[in-house]
N, C-alpha and C positions, 0 to 999 in steps of 0.2 A: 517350451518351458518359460518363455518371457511373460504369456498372460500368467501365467502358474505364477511366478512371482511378482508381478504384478499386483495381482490378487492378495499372494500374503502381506506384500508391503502397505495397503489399504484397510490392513486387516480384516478381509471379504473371505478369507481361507476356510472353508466350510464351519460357516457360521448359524447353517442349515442343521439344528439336531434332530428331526426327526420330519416324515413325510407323512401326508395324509393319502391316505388309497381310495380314488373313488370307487371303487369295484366296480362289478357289471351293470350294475344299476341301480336307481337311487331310489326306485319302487318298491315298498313295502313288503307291497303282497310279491312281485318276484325275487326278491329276496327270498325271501321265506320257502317259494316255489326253489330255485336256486341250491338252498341251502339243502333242502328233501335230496333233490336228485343229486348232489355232488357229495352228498354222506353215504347215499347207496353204491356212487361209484367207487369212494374211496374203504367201503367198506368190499366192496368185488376185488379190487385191487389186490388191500390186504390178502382176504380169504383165498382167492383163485392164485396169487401165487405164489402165495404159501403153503399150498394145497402141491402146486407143483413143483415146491422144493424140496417138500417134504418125501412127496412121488417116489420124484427122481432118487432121495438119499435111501432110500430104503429098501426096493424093487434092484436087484443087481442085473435085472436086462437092462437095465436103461442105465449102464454105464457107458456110454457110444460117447464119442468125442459132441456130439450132438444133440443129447441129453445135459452134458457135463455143462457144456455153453448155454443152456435153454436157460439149467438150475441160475445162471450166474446173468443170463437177463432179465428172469422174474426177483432177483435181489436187488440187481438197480431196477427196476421198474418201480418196487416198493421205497427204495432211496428217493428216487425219482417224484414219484407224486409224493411223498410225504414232505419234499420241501417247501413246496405250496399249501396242495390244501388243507392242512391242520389250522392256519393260519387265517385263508380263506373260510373256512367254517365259522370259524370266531367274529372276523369281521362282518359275517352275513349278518350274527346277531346285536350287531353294532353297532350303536346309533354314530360314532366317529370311529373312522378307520386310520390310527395312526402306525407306523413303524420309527423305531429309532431309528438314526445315522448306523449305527454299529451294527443293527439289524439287516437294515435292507441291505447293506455288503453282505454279509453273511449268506442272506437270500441268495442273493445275485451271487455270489461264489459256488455256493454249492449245487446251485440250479445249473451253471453251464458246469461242474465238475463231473457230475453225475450224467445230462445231459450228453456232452459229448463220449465220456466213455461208455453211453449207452450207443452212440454213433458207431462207434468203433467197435464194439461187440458184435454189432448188426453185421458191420464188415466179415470181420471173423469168423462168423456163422454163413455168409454167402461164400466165402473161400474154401467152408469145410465142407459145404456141398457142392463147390466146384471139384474138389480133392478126392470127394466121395465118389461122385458120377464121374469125370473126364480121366483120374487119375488113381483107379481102382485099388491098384497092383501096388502101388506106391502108397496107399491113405493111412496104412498101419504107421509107415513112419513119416508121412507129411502131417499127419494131424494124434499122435504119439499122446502119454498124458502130459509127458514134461514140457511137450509142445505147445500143451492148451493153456500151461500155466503159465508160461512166459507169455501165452499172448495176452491171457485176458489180462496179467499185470503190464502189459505190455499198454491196456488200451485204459486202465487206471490213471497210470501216468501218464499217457495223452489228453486224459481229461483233465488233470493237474494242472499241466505245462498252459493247456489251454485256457481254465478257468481263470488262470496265475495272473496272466499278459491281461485278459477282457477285466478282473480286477484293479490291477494296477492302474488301467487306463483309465479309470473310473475315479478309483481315488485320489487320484493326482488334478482333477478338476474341482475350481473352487463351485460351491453350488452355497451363495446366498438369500436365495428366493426367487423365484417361488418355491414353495416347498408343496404342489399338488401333484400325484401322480395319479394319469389317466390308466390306471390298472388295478388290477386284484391281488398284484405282486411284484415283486424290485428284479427289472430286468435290465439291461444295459439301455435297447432303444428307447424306453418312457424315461429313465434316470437322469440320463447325460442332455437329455432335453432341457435340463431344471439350471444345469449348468451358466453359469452368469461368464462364461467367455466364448470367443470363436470355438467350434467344435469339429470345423470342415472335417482337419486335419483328423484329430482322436477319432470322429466315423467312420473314417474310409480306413484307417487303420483295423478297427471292430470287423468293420465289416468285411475286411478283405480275410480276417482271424477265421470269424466265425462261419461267415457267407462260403469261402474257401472248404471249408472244413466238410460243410454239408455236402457240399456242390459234389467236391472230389470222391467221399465216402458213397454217394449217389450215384455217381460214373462209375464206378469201382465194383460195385453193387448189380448197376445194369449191364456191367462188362460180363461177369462171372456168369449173370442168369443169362446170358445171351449166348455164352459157350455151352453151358448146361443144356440150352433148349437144344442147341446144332449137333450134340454130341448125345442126346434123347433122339432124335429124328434119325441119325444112322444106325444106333445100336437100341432098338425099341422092342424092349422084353421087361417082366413082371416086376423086378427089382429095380428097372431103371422108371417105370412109370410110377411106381411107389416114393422113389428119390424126389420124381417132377411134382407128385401133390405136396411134400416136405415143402419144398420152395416155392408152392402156390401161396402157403401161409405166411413163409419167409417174406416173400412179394408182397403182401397186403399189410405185414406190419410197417416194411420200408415205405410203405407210399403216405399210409397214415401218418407217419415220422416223420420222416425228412422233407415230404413236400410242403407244410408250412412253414418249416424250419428254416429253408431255402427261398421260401417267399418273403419270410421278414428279413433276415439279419442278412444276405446278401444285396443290400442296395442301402445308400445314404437313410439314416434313420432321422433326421431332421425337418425332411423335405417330405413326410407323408404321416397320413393321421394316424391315431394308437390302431393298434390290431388285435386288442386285447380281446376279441371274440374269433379270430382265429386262431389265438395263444389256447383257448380249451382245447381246441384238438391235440396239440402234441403235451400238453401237460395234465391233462384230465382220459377224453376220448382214448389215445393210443393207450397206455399204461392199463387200461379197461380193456381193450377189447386184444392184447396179446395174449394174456389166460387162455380167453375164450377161441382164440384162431386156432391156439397152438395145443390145446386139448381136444377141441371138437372135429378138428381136420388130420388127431392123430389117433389111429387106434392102439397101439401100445399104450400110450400114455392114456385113455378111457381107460382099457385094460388093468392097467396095473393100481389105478385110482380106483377102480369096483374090486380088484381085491385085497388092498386097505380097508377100501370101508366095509366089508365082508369078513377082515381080520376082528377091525375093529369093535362089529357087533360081536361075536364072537366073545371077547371079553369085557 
């Protein structure tokens, strides 16, 4: 807190009101290129899972503890990329890319609020198919509905608590100039870059937040498919290999997700260059292609999606 004050008594106290975004590039023509393909995807996003909330709400087979949790990932998923790329579109066609002060917190709040209780869903969903497969007999009341609803409020306010602390920390640094951000959007590591005092301390703080969060939810993750597979190899019959392609898909979203996620914000964010072209993947890339893993790798859910739109012609 001494540069913190420090800083106001020089009146350097963020004297920073707004950032410029370099984005991905400063080339015309892939701009342009850029802007096509992240309109298609943010348009897939929308459409696919909303396509599979709507599925899910309407179809009463697909009221499974497993369904109920899907619905409530393609809802942060569409939370999720709409904090960026709405923005990101704009600025493609931008000759200057600016955000307010008031803005990029906003950004950067609801990117890690959303963010991590998308973490922690994932979690929840590797638990309800460990509870499905290892814990059969018991999964009506380990994974109950009042069960699902405490957790996913459960993993709400984990994203809160979390987004709250990487917040705080942020704003409580004075940031007098520069005011350029090597990104396409206001995250904690390009931000606190801009920062005009020591930041040792505030990174390793972030990063122990955020890097922790991933790391554990990822252990946690590999722990459950890892009893899944051992408890599929002694009891291998039709229902339990139908469980194992469940969490083949499970497995490809967590790897899409969490391993970038794990690669940036666990380690000093000072001492290495922007990642902003590994940031597409968990902020554009995954939110795309969970639709598609988690429709195309399930037959129920084809199923009950061809007979909506088979309702729907109909009328």
């Amino acid at each position: 807190m001494g540069a913190w004050a420090e800083a106001m008594a020089l009146g350097n106290f963020s004297q920073v009101t707004e950032f410029i975004l370099l984005g991905l590039s400063d080339n015309r023509e892939r701009q342009i290129l850029f802007f096509t393909i992240f309109l298609l995807a943010y348009a897939m996003v929308l459409l696919g899972n909303l396509l599979i909330i709507v599925t899910v709400r309407t179809d009463p087979k697909l009221s499974s503890p497993m369904y109920f949790l899907l619905c409530n990932l393609s809802f942060i998923d569409i939370c999720y990329t709409s904090v960026t790329s709405p923005r990101m579109l704009v600025d493609l066609l931008s000759q200057r890319k600016t955000i307010s002060f008031g803005d990029c917190v906003a950004q950067l709040f609801f990117l890690h609020f959303v963010g991590a209780s998308e973490m922690f869903l994932l979690t929840v969903m590797a638990y309800d198919r460990y509870a499905a497969i290892c814990k059969p007999l018991h999964y009506t009341v380990l994974m109950s509905r009042q069960v699902c609803w405490v957790l996913v409020a459960a993993c709400w306010a984990g994203g809160f608590l979390h987004s709250l602390v990487q917040t705080l920390l942020t704003i409580q640094l004075p940031f007098c100039g520069p005011n350029t951000i090597d990104s396409y959007f206001c995250d904690v590591p390009p931000v606190i870059r801009l920062a005009c005092t020591d930041i040792y301390v505030t990174e390793w703080l972030m990063a122990s937040n955020s890097g922790l969060i991933s790391l554990v939810c990822f252990l946690v993750l590999v722990t459950s498919y890892t009893f899944i597979l051992v408890t599929v190899r002694v009891r291998f019959t039709k229902g339990h290999w139908k469980a194992l392609s469940t969490c083949g898909s499970h497995v490809m979203v967590v790897t899409i997700f969490f391993v970038p996620c794990i690669f940036i914000y666990l380690r000093p964010f000072s001492t290495f260059p922007s990642d902003k072209h590994i940031c597409v993947v968990y902020t554009v890339l995954s939110p795309v292609m969970n639709p598609l893993i988690y429709t195309l790798r399930n037959n129920e859910v084809k199923a009950s999606m061809w007979k909506l739109w088979k309702h729907q012609r109909v009328f």
